[in-house]
N, C-alpha and C positions, 0 to 999 in steps of 0.2 A: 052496710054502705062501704066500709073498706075493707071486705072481701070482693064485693064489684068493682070498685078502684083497682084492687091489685089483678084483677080477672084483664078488666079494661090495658092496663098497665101491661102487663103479661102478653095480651092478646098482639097492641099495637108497638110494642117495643122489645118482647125480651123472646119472646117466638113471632119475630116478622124477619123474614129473610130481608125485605128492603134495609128495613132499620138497622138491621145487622151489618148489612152490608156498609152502611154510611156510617155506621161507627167503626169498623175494619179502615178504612178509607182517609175516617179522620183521625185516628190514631197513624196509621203511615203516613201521615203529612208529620203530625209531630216529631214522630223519630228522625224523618228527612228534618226536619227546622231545628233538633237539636243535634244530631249529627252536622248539619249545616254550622250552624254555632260553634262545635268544637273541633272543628276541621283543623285545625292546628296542631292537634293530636298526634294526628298523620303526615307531616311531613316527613318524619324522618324514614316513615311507610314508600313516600313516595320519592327520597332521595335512594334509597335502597332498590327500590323497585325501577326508576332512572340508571343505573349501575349494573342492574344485573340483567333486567330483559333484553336488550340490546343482541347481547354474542348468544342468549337462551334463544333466541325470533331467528338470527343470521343460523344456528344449528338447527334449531327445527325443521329450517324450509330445507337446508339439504339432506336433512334425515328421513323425511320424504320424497326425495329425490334418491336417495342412495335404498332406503332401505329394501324397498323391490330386487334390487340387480343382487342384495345382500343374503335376501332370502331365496331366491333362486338359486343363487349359485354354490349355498348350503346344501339345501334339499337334492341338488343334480348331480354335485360335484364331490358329495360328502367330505368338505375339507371345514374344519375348524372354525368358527364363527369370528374368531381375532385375528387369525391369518386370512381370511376374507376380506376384511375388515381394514386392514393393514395394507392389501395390493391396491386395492380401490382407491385406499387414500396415497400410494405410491402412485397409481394412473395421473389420478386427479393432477397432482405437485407437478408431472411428469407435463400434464393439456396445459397448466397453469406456465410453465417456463416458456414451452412451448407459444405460445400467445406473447406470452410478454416478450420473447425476440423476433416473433415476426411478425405479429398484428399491432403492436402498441405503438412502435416506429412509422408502420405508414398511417395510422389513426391521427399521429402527434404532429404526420406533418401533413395531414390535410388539413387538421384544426388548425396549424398553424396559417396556413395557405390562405383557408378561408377569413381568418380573422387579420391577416395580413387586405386581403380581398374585400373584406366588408366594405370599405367608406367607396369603392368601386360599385361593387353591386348594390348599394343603395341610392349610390347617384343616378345611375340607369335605371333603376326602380322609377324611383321619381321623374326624369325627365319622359322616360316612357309614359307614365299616369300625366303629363301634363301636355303630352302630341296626344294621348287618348284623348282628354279635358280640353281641349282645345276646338273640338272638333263643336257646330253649332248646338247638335242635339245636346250633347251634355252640357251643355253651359249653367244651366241651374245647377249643377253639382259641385261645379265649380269649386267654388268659393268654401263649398261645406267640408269638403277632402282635400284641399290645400289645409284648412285651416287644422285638420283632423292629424296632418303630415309634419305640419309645425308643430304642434300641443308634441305631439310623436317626439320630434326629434327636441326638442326643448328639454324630456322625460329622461330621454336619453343621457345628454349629457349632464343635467343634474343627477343622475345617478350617477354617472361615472365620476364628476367629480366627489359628490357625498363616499363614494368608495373610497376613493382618495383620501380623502380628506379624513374619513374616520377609520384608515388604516391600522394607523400606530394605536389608537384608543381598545380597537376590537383584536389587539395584538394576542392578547388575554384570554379571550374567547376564542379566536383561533387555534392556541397553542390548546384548551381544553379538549377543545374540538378533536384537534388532531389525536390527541391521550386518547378520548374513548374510543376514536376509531380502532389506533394502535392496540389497546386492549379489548376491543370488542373482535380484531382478526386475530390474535394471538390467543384467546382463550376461548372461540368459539371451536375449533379441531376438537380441542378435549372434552368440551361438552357435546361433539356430536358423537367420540369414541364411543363413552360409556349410554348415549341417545344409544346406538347402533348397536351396542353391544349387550346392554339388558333393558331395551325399550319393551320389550314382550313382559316383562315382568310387571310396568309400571301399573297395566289398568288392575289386574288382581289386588296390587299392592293397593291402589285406591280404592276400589269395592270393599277392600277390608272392614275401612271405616265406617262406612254406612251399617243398619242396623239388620241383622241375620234376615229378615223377610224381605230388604229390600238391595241385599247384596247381588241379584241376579240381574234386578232392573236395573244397577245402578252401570253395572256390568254393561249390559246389553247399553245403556245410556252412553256410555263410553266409547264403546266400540262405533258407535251408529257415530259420534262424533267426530272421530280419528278417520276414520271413514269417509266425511264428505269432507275435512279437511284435505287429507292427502290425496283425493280425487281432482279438489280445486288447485291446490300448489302445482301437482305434475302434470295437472292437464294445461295450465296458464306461462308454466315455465317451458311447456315442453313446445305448445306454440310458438309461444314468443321468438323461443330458438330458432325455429322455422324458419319464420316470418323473415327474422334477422338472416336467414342466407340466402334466402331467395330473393330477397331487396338484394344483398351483395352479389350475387349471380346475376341477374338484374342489371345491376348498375354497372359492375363490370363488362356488362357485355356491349351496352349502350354508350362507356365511354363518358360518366356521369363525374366529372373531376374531382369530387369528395365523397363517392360512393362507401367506402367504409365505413366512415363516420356516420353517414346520413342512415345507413344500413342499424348499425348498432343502435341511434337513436330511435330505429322505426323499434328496433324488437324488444330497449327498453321498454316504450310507452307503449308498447302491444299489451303491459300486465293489465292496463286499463283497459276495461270492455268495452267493447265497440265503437270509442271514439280514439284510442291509442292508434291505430294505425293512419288516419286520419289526420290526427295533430303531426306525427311524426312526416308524413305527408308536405305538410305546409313549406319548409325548410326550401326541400328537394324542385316545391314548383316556383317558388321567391328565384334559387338563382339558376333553374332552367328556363323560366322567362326572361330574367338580362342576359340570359345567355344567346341562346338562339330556339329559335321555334320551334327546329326539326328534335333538339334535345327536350323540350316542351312537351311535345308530341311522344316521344321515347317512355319519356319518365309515366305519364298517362297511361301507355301501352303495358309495361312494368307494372303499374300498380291493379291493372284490372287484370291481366292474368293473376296476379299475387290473389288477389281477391276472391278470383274464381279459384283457385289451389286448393284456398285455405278455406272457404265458406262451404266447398263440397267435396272436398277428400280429407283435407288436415282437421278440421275443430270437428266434423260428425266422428273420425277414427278416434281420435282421440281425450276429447272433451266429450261430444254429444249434450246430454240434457241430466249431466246425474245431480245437480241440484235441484233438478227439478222447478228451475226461477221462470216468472215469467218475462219477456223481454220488458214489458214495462215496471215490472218491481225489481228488475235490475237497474233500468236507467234511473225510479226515485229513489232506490237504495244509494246511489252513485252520488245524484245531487243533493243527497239527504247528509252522506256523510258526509263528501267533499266541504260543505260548510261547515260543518261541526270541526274537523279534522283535519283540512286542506287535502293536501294529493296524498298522505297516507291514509286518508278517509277515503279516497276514491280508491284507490287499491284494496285496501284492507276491508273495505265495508260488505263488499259481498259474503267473504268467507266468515266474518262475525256474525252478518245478519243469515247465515245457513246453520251455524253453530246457537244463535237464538231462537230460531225457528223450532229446531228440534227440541230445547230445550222446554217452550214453552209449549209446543206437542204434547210431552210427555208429561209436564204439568196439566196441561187437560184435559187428559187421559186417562189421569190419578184424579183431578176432580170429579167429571166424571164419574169413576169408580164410586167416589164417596159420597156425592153430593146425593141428595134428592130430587132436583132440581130435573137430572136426566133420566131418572126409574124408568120414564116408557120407554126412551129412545134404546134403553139398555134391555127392555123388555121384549120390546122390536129386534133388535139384534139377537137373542137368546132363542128365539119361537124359529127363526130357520135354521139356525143349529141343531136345537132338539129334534125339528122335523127332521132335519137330514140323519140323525141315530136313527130316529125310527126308520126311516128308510132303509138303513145299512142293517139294522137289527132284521126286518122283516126279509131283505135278502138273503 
């Protein structure tokens, strides 16, 4: 009787992949619920890791940006990898003055212009939407977009004054603020010298770790991830760029009163996909409408050339499809992170969840491999292999 108990026992719990599974399952909740528990551990994890990632993220991205021009110009030019290294970052300093004396003066005095301008081009906003509103047919909307206009401007000046008002208190947080910028451009150069100057070394140096039979995989793991990283940075940064002189050609040519600014703004929020150039958009048609129509019409004209540019010469040359995402698991990865994370979750979310993907690929790839669960599928795959030797063999 309890050799059939333990047969019984054996059969429905200690050789049942289910059962197995739901205890795998329910042990990974516990470790979440006691790591949950002792999360206080890790603070000091995470004031460190606050501290440092900041100028390691600001280097990364241009190490990816630099390091193609770095290794070309090695391989072509056979000059020394720190003298490469060193003109680049001379360029750079040289574009960097450059801007700051002649782009950053008319940028500071359009912002000024327009924020001088605002309580203007919000009063003609509004009286415009109220000769719009006026009119019989819209009269049911009336009352629901006045009141939408009010709630609006009520938001408004309580924030402005809560700014105010909590000025001197966030003095503190300001003055922090500004420290880790200060130290996150001051120490980000250095970390992207020696980024640029023995980044070829770092994946060996990680493979190391891993255990001799799985130093190749861990390798190739690596590389396939460096890979679609530096595919999405320079192909999103390299748009962007675009994006942002072609709105300025654009608007300079149409006569757009705060074209540079509205410019810069489109090719920041160009890093976000598919709806960045869009939001950036909004600005430009706000005070091309109190403006005049025919510049209304301009700005419209501008923006669907831009769109035809960039949807069929710029993002296919340069981006194309190498992540391989679908447009709709890019838009839920978008609003997936955005909530999680805010606007660094919408930027950031893609290239993490490209960097997940593969990771969890190659996890089940290696399960796979080991489970039994796939024997046929792996069976199936092996039998046209084989066949194709024999084929090669008999030719």
């Amino acid at each position: 009787m309890k050799k059939k108990a333990d047969s019984v026992f054996s059969q429905w719990v200690l050789n049942n992949r289910f059962s197995v599974g739901l205890i795998n399952v329910l042990l990974t909740l516990i470790i979440i619920l006691v790591f949950n528990r002792i999360s206080f551990i890790f603070d000091p994890v995470n004031v460190f890791l606050g501290a440092v990632m900041p100028p390691v993220i600001v280097a990364l991205l241009q190490y990816y940006l630099m390091n193609p021009v770095v290794n070309r110009l090695e391989k072509r030019f056979k000059v020394p990898r720190t003298i490469t290294i060193l003109a680049i970052f001379a360029l750079v300093t040289l574009l960097i003055i450059w801007m700051i004396n002649s782009m950053i003066p008319v940028v500071q005095n359009q912002i000024n212009s327009l924020v001088k301008n605002w309580p203007a081009i919000w009063k003609n906003a509004t009286e415009a939407i109220d000769d719009l509103l006026s009119k019989p047919k819209l009269s049911g909307l009336r009352d629901s977009i006045q009141k939408q206009l009010a709630s609006l401007q009520k938001d408004m000046n309580q924030l402005t004054g809560s700014a105010v008002s909590n000025a001197f208190s966030n003095l503190t947080n300001a003055v922090n603020v500004a420290a880790s910028v200060f130290t996150t451009l001051a120490t980000a150069p250095f970390i992207l010298f020696f980024m640029l100057k023995d980044g070829s070394k770092l994946r060996p140096y990680l493979a190391h770790f891993a255990p001799k039979r799985w130093e190749q995989a861990t390798s190739s793991l690596l590389s396939e991830v460096n890979g679609a990283m530096s595919s999405y940075v320079r192909g999103q940064v390299s748009v962007a760029i675009c994006v942002g002189i072609m709105f300025f050609i654009g608007y300079t040519i149409i006569g757009e009163p705060y074209g540079a600014a509205l410019a810069i703004a489109v090719g920041c929020l160009n890093l976000i996909p598919y709806f960045g150039t869009f939001l950036g958009l909004i600005p430009a048609l706000i005070i091309a409408s109190v403006t005049s129509i025919p510049l209304l019409v301009n700005v419209l004209i501008v923006f669907f050339i831009e769109q035809l540019v960039e949807t069929r010469i710029i993002s296919p040359l340069i981006v194309g499809n190498r992540l391989k995402m679908h447009p709709v698991t890019t838009i839920v990865v978008m609003l997936g992170a955005g909530s999680v994370w805010g606007l660094l979750g919408v930027i950031g979310g893609i290239p993490m969840y490209a960097v997940a993907k593969i990771l969890v690929s190659h996890l089940f790839a290696y399960y796979k491999k080991v489970s039994h669960l796939y024997a046929d599928s792996l069976t199936e795959q092996k039998a046209p292999e084989n066949g194709q030797k024999e084929e090669r063999e008999n030719s």
